[in-house]
C-alpha positions in Angstrom: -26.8 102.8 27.8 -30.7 102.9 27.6 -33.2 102.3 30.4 -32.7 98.9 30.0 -29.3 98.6 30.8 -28.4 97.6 27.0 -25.7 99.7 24.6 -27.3 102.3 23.0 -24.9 104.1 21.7 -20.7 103.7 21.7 -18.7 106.6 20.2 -15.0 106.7 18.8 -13.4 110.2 19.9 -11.0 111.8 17.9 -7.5 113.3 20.2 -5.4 116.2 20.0 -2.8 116.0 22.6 -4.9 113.8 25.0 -7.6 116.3 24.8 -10.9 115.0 22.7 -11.6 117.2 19.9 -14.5 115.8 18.1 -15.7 112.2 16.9 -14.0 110.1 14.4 -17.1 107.9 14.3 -20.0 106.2 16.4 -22.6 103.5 16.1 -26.2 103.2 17.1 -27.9 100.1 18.6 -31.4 98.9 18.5 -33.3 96.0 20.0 -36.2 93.6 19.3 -39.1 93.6 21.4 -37.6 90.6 23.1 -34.2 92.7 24.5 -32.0 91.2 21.6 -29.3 93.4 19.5 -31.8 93.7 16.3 -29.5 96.8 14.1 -26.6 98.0 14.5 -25.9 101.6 12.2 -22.3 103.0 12.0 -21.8 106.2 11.1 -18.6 108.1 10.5 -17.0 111.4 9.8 -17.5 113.2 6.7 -16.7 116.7 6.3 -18.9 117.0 3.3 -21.9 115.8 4.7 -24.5 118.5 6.4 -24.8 116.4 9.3 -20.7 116.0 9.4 -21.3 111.8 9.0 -22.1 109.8 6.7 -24.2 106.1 7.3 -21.4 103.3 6.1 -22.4 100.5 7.4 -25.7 98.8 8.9 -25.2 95.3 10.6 -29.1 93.4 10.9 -29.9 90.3 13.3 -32.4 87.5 13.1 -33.0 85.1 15.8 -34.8 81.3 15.6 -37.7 81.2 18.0 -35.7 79.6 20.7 -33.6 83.2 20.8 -30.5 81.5 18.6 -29.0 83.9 16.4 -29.5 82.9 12.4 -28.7 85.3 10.5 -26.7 88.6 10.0 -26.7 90.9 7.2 -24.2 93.4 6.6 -25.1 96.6 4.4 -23.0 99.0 2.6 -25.8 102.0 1.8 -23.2 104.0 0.0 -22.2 100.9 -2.5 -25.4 98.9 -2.6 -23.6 96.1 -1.2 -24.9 93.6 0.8 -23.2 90.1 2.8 -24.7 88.4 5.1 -23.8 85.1 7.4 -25.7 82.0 8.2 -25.4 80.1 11.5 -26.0 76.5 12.0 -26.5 74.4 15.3 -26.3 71.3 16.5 -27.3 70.1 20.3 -28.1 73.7 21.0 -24.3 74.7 20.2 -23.1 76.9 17.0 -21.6 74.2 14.6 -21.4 76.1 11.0 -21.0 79.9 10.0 -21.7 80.3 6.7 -20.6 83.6 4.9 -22.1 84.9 1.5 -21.1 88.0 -0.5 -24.4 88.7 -2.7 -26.0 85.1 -2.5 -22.6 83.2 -3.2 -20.6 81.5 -0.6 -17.2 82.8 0.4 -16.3 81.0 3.2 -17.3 79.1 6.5 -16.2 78.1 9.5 -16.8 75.4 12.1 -16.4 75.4 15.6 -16.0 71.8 17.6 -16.0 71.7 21.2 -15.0 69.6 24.7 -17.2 67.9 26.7 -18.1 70.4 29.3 -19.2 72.5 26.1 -16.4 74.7 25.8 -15.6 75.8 22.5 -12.0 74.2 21.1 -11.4 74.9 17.9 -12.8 76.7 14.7 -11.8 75.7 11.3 -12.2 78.3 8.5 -12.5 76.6 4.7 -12.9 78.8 1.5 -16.3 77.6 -0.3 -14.3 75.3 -2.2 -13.9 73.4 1.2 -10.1 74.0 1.1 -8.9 74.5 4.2 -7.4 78.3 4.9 -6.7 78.5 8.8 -7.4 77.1 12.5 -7.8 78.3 16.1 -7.4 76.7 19.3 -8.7 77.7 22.3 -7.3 77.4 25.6 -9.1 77.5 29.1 -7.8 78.3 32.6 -11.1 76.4 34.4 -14.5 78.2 33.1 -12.1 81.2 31.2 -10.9 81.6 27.5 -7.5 82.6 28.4 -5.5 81.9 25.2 -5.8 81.6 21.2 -3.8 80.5 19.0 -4.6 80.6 15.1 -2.4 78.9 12.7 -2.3 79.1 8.6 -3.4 75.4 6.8 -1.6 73.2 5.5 2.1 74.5 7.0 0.8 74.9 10.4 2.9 78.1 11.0 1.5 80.0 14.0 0.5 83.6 13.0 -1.3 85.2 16.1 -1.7 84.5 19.8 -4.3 86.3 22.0 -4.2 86.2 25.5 -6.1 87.0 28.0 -6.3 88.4 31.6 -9.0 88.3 34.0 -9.8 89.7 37.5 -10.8 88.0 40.5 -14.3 88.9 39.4 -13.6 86.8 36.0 -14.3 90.4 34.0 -11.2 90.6 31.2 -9.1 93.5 32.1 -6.7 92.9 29.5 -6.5 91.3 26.0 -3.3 91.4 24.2 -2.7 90.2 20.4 0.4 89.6 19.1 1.1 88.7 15.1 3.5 86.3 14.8 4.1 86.5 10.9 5.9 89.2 9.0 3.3 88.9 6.5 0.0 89.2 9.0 -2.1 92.4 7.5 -2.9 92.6 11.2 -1.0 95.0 14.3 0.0 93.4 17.7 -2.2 95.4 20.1 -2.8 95.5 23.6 -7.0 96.1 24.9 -7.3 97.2 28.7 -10.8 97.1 30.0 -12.2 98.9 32.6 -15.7 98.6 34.2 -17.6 101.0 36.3 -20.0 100.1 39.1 
């Protein structure tokens, strides 16, 4: 963390026998003169670099003047390749996410929520506006404890997320599970701890 209290730097070790051994990859975070996340620069390992890493990936912000997030631009130094994702509100809350790969859309999503502003669902569409997938969110009072994300049109439910909190409301564990033998993603289990 920095003076401020904000990420400044967050590292992925690399293990050998539960001992760490050296650092698979880390990222770098940098803020706007108003305290917001402005760049974030991912490096990782490369054993034929002179430094030992290599500069992947760099993830830009831009804010509206009211402090909303707009845009984000992710670039690819190595490849030259750049994508970058538009957001939309409406009534002060996110409505639209649109994603570009060059300047052509690839996809977008929409979020709709409840009346005590809690989001409910998101809707992804291909830039066709076919729809590809939705999410539901489910709350326990003011906490997101469950997700549930199902393919369009068939409806079959491919992952659930759940959630855990402490009496403090901090997550302490967040546990997703795929529910389709053809998900490209793992069932995994997150435990969170947080120091005083």
């Amino acid at each position: 963390y920095d003076d401020h209290g904000k990420i400044s730097k967050v590292s992925s070790p690399m293990y050998d026998n539960g001992t760490i051994v050296g650092t698979i990859k880390y990222d770098l975070y940098e803020y706007n003169s108003s305290g917001q996340l402005r760049k974030i620069i991912n490096y990782n390992a490369n054993l034929n670099s002179p430094t030992g890493f290599i500069n992947l990936k760099n993830t830009s912000f831009n804010y509206s003047t009211d402090g909303k997030k707009i845009k984000e631009t992710i670039e690819y130094p190595l490849g030259g390749i750049f994508e970058y994702s538009e957001f939309e509100y409406q009534n002060g809350l996110l409505s639209t996410i649109k994603k570009y790969s060059g300047n052509q859309l690839e996809n977008y999503t929409e979020f709709q929520y409840d009346k005590s502003h809690k989001l409910i669902r998101e809707t992804f569409y291909a830039s066709d506006d076919q729809c590809i997938s939705y999410t539901i969110h489910s709350y326990t009072g003011a906490l997101q404890t469950k997700t549930d994300i199902y393919t369009y049109p068939t409806n079959a439910h491919y992952r659930s997320i759940n959630r855990t909190f402490d009496k403090n409301n901090n997550i302490i564990i967040l546990e997703s599970k795929e529910l389709s033998l053809y998900s490209s993603m793992m069932s995994h289990v997150l435990r969170y701890k947080y120091f005083k």
